[in-house]
C-alpha positions as CSV (number, residue, x, y, z in Angstrom):
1,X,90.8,109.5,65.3
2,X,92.3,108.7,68.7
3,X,95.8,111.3,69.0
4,X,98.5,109.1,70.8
5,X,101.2,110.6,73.2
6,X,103.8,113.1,70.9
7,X,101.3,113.5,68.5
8,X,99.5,116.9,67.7
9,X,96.8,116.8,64.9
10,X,96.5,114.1,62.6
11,X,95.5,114.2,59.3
12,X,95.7,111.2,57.0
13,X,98.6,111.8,53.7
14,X,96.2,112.5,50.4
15,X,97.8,113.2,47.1
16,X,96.0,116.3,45.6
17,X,96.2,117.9,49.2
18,X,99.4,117.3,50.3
19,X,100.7,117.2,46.5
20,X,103.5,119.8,47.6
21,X,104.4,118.7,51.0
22,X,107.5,118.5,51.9
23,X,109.6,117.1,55.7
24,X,112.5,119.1,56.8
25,X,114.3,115.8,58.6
26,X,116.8,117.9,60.4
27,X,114.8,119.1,62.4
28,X,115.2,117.0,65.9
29,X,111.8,114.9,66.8
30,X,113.7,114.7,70.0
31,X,111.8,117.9,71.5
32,X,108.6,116.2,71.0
33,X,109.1,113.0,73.5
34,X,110.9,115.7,76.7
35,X,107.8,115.5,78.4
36,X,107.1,112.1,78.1
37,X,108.6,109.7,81.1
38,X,107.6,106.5,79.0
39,X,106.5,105.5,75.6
40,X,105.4,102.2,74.5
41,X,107.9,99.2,73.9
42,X,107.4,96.3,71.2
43,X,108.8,92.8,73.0
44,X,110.8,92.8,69.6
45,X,113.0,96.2,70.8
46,X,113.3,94.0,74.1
47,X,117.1,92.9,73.8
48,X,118.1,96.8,73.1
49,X,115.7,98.4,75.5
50,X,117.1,96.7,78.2
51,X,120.6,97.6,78.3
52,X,119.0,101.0,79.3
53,X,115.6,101.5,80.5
54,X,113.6,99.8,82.7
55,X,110.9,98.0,81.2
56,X,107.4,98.0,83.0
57,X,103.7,97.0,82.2
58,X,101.2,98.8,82.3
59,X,97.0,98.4,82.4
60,X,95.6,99.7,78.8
61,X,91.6,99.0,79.4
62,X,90.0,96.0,79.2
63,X,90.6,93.1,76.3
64,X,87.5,91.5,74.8
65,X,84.0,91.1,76.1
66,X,85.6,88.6,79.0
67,X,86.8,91.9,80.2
68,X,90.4,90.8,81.2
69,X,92.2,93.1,81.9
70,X,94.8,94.5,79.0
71,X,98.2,95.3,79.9
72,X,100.9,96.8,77.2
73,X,104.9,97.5,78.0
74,X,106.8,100.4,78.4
75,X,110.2,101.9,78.1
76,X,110.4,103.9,81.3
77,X,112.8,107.6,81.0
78,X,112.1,109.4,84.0
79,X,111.1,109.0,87.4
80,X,108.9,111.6,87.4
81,X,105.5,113.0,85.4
82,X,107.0,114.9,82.3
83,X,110.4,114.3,83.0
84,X,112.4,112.5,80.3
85,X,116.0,112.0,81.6
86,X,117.5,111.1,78.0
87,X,116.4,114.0,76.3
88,X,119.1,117.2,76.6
89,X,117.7,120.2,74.7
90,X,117.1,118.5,71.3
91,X,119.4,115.6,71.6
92,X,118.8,111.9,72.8
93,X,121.3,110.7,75.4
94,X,120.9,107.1,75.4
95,X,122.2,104.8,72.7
96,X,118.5,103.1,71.6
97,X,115.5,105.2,70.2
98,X,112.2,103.3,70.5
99,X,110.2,102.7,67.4
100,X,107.7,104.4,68.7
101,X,109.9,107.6,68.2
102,X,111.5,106.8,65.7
103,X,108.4,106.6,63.6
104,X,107.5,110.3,64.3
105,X,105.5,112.5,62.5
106,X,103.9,109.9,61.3
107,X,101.9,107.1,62.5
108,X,99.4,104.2,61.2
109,X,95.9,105.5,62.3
110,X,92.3,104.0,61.7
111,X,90.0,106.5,60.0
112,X,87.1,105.2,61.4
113,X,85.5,102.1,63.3
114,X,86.4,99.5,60.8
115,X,89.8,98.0,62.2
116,X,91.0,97.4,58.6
117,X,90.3,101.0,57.2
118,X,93.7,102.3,58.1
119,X,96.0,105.1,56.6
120,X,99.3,106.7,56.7
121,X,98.6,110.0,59.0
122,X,101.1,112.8,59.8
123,X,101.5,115.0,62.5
124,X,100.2,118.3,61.2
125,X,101.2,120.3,64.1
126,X,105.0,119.4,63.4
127,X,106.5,122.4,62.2
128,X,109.4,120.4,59.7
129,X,106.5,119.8,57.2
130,X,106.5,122.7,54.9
131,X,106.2,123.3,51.1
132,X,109.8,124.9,50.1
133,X,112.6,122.3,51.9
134,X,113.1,118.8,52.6
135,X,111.8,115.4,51.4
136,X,108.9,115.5,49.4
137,X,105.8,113.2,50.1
138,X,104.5,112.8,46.2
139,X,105.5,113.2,43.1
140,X,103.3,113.5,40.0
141,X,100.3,112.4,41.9
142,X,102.1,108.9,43.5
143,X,104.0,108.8,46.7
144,X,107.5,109.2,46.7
145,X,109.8,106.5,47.5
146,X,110.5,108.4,51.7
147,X,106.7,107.7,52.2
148,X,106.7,104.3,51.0
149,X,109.7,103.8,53.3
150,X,107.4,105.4,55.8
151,X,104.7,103.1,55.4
152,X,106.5,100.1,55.4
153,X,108.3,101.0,58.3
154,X,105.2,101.8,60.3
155,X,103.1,98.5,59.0
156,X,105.6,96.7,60.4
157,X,105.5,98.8,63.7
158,X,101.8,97.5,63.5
159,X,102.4,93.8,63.2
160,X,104.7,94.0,66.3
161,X,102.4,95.8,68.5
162,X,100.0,93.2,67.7
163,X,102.8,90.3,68.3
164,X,103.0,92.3,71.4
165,X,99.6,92.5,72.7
166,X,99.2,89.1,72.6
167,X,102.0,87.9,74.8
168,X,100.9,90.5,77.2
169,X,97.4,88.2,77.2
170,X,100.1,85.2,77.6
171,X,101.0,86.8,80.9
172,X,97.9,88.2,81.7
173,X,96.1,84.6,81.5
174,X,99.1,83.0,83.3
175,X,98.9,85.8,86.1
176,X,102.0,86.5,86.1
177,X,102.1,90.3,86.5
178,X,101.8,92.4,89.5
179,X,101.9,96.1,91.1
180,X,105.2,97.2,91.3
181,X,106.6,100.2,93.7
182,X,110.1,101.1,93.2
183,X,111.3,103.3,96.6
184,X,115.0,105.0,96.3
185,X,116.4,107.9,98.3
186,X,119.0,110.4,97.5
187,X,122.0,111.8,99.6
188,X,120.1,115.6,99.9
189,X,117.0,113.0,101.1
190,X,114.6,113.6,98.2
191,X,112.7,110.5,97.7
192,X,110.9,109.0,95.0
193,X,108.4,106.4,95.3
194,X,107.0,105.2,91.7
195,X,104.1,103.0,91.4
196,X,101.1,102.7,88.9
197,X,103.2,99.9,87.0
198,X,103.4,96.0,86.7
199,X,106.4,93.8,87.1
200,X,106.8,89.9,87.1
201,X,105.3,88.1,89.8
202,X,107.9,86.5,90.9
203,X,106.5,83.7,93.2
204,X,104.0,82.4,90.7
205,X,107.3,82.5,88.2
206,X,108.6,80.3,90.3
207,X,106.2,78.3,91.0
208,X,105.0,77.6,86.9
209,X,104.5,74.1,86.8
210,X,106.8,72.2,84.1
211,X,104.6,72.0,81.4
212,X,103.9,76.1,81.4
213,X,107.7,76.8,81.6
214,X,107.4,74.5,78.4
215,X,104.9,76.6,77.1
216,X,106.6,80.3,77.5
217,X,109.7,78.8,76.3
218,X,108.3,77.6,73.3
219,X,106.4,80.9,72.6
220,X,110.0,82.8,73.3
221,X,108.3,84.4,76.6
222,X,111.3,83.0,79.0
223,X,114.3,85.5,77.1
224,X,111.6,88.4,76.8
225,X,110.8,87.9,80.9
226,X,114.6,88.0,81.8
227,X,115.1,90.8,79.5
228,X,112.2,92.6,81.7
229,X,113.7,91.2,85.2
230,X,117.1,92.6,84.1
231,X,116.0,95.8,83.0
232,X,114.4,96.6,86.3
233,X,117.9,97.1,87.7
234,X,118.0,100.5,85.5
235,X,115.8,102.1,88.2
236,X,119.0,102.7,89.9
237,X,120.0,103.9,86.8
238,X,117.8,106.5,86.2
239,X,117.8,107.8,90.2
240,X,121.7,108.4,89.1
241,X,120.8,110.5,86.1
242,X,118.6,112.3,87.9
243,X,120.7,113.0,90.5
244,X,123.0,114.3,88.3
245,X,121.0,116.5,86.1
């Protein structure tokens, strides 16, 4: 079982073993994302997202046996490896948590190679499970109403990361991504220079002929590329933040 960024161990939820378990939710999952300077973004969190971070792309292996490449987006938070500059001891700073967060401990894992053998794991490393205080996962043998919530919450997570990675092949196919640097200075002359991402292309953008501008539109691609192109200006953003941290 493949551990994704945040995560510690996971174990998959099972009645008779986790019969007692219990989640202390005020405990701040914020802690858990203040070393991570990006997470992944669903095209659906788009219109929040980018009122705040800038929104890159980034090369996740290879899609399929014609071995194009796969590409996934991200909410950027720090400039920096490590550094997240919306986390302030165990508080979030900006105004939109990604789902990505927002479904910690838990997360929709396979169990095995079959793609449709999937289960509700947790985070068995967190230390808000427990067996005294908090919500409780099952009740007389059947899960309780929080981790139905859960598990609807994170099957819809599911359905929207695949919505996602296939307008990524949209772009992908249409070759409209390429490397992106972002260069800024600040007055004591530290610079930053971050690379390793993907932005819009924007010649071949312009260049689309009419019938491909018909296609994007139609697949709601042009609002989710201008919400990308207007996040971008939030690298400024985050230089400021850091700046004044």
């Amino acid at each position: 079982m493949s551990k994704p960024p945040m995560y510690g161990e996971l174990l998959p939820l099972d009645r008779e073993v986790h019969k007692n378990l219990k989640l202390d939710t005020s405990k701040s999952v914020v802690t858990r994302v203040a070393d991570q300077n990006s997470v992944f973004l669903a095209a659906v969190e788009f219109g929040d997202a980018c009122k705040e971070f800038p929104i890159v792309f980034v090369r996740a292996g290879n899609a399929g046996p014609d071995a194009k490449p796969a590409v996934a987006p991200l909410a950027v938070f720090g400039l920096r490896a490590g550094s997240n500059l919306f986390v302030n001891g165990d508080q979030w700073t900006g105004n939109y948590v990604p789902a990505y967060i927002r479904r910690y401990p838990f997360v929709m894992a396979r169990l095995d190679d079959n793609a449709n053998n999937m289960a509700v794991c947790y985070d068995s490393t967190w230390p808000a499970f427990n067996e005294t205080t908090g919500e409780a996962l099952f009740k007389d043998g059947q899960p309780t109403e929080f981790v139905l919530n859960a598990k609807t919450f994170l099957e819809n997570f599911e359905q929207e990361a695949e919505r996602t990675r296939l307008i990524c092949e949209l772009l992908v196919d249409m070759e409209l991504l390429q490397p992106m640097r972002f260069e800024a200075e600040l007055p004591n002359g530290e610079k930053f220079d971050v690379e390793g991402f993907l932005a819009l292309d924007e010649k071949k953008y312009a260049e689309l002929p009419d019938a491909k501008v018909l296609e994007l539109h139609r697949n709601g691609l042009i609002a989710l590329i201008e919400m990308h192109r207007l996040s971008l200006t939030n690298m400024n953003r985050l230089v400021g933040k850091y700046a004044a941290a």
